[in-house]
C-alpha positions as CSV (number, residue, x, y, z in Angstrom):
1,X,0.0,0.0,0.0
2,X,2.7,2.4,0.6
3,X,4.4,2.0,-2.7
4,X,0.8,2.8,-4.3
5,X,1.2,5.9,-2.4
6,X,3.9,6.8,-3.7
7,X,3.3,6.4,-7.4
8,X,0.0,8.4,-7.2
9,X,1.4,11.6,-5.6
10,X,4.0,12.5,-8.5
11,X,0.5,12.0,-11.1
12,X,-1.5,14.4,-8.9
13,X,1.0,17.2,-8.7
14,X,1.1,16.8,-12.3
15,X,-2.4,16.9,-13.1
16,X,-2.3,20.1,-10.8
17,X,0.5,21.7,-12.9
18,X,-0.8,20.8,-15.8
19,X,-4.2,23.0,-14.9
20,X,-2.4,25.7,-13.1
21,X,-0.2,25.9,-16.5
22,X,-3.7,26.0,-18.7
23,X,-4.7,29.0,-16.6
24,X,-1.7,30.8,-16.7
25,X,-1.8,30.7,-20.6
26,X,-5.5,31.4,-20.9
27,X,-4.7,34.4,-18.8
28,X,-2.2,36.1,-20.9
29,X,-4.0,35.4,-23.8
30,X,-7.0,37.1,-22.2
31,X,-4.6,40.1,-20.8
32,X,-2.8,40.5,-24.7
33,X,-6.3,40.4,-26.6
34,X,-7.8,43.0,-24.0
35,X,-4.8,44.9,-23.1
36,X,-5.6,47.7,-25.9
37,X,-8.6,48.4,-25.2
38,X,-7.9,48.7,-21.3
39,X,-4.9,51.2,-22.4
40,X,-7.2,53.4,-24.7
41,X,-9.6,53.1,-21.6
42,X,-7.4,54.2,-19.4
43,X,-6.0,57.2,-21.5
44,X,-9.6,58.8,-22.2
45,X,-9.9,62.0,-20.3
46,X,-11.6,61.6,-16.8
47,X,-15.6,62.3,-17.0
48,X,-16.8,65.6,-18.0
49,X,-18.3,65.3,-14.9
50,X,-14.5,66.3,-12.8
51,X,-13.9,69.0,-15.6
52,X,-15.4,72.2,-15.4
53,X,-16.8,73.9,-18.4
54,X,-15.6,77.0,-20.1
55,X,-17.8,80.0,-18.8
56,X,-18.9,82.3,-22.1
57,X,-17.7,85.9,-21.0
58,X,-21.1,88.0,-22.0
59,X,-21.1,91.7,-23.2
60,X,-20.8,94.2,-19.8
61,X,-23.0,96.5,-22.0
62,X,-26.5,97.6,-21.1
63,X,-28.5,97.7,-24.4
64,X,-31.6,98.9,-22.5
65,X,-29.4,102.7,-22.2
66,X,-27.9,103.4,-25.5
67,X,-27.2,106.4,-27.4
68,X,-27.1,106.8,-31.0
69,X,-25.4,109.2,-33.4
70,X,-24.1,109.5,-37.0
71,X,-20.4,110.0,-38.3
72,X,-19.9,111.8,-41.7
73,X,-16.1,111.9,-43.2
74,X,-15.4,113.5,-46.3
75,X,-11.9,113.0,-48.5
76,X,-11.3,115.3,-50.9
77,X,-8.5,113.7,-53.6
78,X,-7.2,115.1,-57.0
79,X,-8.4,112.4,-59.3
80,X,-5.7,110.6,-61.4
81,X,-8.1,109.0,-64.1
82,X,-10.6,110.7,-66.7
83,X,-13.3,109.1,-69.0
84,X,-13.6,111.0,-72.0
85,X,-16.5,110.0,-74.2
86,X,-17.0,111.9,-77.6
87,X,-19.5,111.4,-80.0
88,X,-19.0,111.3,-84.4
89,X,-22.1,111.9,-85.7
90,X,-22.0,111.3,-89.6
91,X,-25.0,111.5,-92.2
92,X,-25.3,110.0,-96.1
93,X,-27.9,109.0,-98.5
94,X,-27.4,105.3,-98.2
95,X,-26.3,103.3,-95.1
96,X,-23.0,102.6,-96.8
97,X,-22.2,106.0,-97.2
98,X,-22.9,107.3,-93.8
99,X,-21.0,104.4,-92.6
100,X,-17.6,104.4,-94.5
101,X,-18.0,108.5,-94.3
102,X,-18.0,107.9,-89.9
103,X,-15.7,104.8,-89.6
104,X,-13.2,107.3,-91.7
105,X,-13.4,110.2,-89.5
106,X,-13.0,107.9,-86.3
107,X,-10.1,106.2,-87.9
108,X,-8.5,109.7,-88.0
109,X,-10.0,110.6,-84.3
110,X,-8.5,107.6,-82.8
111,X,-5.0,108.3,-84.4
112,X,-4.9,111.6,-83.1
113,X,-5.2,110.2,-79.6
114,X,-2.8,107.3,-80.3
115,X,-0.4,110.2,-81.2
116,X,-1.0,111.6,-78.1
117,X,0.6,108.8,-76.3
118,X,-3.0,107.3,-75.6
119,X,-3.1,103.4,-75.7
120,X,-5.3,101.3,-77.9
121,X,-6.2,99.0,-75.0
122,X,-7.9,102.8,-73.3
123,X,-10.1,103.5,-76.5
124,X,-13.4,101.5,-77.0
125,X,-16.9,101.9,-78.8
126,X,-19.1,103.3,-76.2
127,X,-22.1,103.4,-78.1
128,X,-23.4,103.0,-82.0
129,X,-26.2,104.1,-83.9
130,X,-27.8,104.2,-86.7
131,X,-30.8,105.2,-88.0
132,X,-33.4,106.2,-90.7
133,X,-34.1,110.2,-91.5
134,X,-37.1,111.1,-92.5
135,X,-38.7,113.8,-94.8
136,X,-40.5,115.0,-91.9
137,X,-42.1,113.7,-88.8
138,X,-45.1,112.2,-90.4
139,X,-43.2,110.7,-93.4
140,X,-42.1,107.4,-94.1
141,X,-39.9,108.5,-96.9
142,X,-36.3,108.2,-96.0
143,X,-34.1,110.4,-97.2
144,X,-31.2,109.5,-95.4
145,X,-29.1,107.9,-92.8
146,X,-27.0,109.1,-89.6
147,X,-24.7,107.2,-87.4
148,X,-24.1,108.2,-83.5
149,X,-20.5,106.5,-82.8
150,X,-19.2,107.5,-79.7
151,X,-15.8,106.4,-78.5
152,X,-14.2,106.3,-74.5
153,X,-11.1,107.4,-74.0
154,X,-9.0,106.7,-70.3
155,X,-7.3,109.1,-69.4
156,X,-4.2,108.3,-67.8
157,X,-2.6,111.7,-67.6
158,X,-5.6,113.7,-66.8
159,X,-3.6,116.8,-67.8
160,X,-4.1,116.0,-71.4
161,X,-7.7,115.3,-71.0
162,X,-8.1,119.4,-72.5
163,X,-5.9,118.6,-75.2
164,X,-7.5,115.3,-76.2
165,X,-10.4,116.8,-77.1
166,X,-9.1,119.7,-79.0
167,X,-7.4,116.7,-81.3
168,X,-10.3,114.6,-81.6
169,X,-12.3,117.8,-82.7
170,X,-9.6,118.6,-85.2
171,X,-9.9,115.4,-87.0
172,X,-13.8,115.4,-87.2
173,X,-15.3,114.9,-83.9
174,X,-18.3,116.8,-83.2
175,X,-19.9,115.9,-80.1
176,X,-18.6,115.6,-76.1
177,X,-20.9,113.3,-74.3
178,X,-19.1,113.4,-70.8
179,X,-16.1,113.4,-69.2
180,X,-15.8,112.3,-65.9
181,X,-12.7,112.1,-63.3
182,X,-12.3,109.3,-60.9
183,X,-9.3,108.0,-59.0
184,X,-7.5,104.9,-59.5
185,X,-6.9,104.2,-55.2
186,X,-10.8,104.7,-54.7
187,X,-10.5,102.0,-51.9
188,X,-7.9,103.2,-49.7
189,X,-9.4,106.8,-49.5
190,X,-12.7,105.5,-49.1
191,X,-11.3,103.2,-46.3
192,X,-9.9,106.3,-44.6
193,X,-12.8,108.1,-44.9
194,X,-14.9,104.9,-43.0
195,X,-11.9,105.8,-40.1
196,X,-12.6,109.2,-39.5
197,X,-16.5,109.0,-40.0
198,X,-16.2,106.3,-37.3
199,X,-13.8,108.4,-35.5
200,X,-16.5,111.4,-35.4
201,X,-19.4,109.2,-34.0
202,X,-17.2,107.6,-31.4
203,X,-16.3,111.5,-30.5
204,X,-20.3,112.5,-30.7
205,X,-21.2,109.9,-28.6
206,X,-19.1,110.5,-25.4
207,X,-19.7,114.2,-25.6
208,X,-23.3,113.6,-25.8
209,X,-23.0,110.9,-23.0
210,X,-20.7,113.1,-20.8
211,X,-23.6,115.9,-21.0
212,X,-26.1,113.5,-19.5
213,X,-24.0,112.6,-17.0
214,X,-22.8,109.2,-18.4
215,X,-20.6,107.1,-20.5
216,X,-19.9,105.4,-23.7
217,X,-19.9,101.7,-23.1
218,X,-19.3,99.1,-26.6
219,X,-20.7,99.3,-29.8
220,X,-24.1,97.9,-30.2
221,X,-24.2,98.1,-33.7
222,X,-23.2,100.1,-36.5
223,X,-24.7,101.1,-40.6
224,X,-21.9,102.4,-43.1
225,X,-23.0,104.4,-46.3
226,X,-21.0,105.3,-48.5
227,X,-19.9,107.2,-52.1
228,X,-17.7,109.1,-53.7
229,X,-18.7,112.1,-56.4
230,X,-17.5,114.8,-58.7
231,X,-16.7,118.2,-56.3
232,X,-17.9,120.4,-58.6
233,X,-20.8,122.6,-59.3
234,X,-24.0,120.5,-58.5
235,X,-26.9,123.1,-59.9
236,X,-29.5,121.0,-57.8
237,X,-27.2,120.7,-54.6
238,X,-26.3,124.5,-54.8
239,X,-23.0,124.2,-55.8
240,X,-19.9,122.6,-54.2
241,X,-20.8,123.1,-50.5
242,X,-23.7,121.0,-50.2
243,X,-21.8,119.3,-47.4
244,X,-21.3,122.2,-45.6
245,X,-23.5,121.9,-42.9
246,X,-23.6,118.1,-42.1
247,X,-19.9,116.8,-42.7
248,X,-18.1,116.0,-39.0
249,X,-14.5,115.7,-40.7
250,X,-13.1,116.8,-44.0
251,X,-9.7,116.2,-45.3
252,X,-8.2,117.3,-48.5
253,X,-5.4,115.0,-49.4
254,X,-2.5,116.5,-51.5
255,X,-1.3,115.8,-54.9
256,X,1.2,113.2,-55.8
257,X,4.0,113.6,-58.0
258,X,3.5,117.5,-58.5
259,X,0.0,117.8,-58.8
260,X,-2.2,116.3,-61.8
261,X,-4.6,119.0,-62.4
262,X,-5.2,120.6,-65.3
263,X,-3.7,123.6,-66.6
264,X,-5.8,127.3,-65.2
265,X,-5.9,128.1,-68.8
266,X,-7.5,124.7,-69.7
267,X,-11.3,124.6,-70.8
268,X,-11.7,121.0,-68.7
269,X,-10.9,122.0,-64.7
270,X,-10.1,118.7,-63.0
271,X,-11.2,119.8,-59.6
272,X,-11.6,117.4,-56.6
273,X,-12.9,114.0,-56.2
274,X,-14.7,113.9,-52.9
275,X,-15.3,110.5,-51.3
276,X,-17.8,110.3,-48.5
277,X,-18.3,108.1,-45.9
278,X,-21.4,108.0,-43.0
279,X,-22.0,105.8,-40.5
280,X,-25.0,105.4,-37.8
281,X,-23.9,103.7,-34.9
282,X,-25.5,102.9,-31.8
283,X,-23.9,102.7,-28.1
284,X,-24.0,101.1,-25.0
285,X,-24.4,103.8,-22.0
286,X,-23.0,103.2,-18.2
């Protein structure tokens, strides 16, 4: 009996190790198939619950007390561009006539300016016509044609504009439709005229507040308008201070270069381009 003993012991511990040894392995391989999901686990963020959220910093301004003013700038500039548009106006028995008698005379009109120094890429067809003439009003019997052929010309040396005109008139031209002067750096003046109108309400407002015993707090909100226009003599605005009376600031930039307007004996005065710029804007009162 003792020797039986002693044979089934060794088979025991074995069978014990053997298990123990199952265990183990199916306890790694558990651990290595779960392990990556127990590291991402483990580097989430902690709950939102531990973190506390970011407090949205509202406006200190009181829209129930507000004060609201306007802001008017005007920039007066020398202009540096002119659109010159003149007008051939031919007539002839047939249309072929009229029309080889005004494509001549604009052939000689354009070569004047192109001696001038004026670029083809600046003169262009504004506007054509042609049409029937009658023997009178209540006639349908033509008796002949007439073309309206007006031409724009850029002006990139607005000094010339004057002269220009006198040598399209030599070579046939008979009619000036307009001519209009306009800067090339509208945005940047128009940009500083938006500064100073906004400038000038900012100023209006905390004199108005500091009257009443207050102050200017931050903008509620804020309406831009604004143009530019020719500062000449506006029959319908009574002439070239129509903006007399309501403008807050007025600046009158100088010439570049020497100055590009026109000659004192010239028939075409440049003048001034003025560029205006008004805002309403509303603020917050302490």
């Amino acid at each position: 009996m003792g020797t039986y003993h002693l044979q089934e012991i060794p088979m025991k511990h074995i069978s014990t190790l053997i298990n123990i040894i199952l265990a183990v392995v199916l306890i790694l391989i558990l651990l290595s198939t779960g392990l990556p999901n127990f590291k991402a686990q483990a580097a989430a963020p902690a709950p939102t619950a531990t973190a506390e959220p970011i407090q949205q910093t509202e406006p200190s301004c009181n829209s129930s007390r507000t004060v609201q003013v306007n802001g008017t700038a005007v920039v007066n500039v020398l202009p540096d561009r002119a659109l010159v548009q003149l007008g051939v106006q031919s007539n002839g028995r047939t249309p072929k006539e009229v029309q080889a008698r005004n494509a001549s005379t604009i052939s000689s009109v354009i070569k004047a300016l192109q001696a001038m120094g004026i670029e083809s890429k600046d003169i262009s067809t504004n506007h054509y016509v042609i049409e029937p003439l009658y023997e009178d009003y209540d006639s349908l019997h033509i008796k002949g044609y007439r073309i309206y052929n007006v031409i724009a010309i850029t002006m990139r040396d607005v000094k010339k504009t004057s002269d220009a005109i006198t040598a399209a008139f030599q070579e046939g031209a008979n009619q000036v439709v307009n001519v209009e002067f306009y800067t090339s750096e509208l945005r940047k003046y128009r940009d500083q005229a938006r500064e100073m109108a906004m400038k000038a309400a900012s100023e209006k407002a905390d004199a108005l507040a500091s009257a009443a015993g207050a102050q200017t707090d931050c903008v509620l909100s804020i309406h831009e308008n604004s143009w530019s226009y020719f500062n000449g003599w506006n029959w319908w605005a009574g002439g070239n201070n129509q903006n007399l009376w309501t403008q807050n600031a007025m600046q009158n930039v100088a010439p570049t270069g020497g100055g590009s307007s026109a000659s004192d004996d010239s028939p075409v005065s440049t003048g001034m381009i003025s560029i205006r710029a008004e805002v309403i804007a509303t603020f917050a009162l302490q």
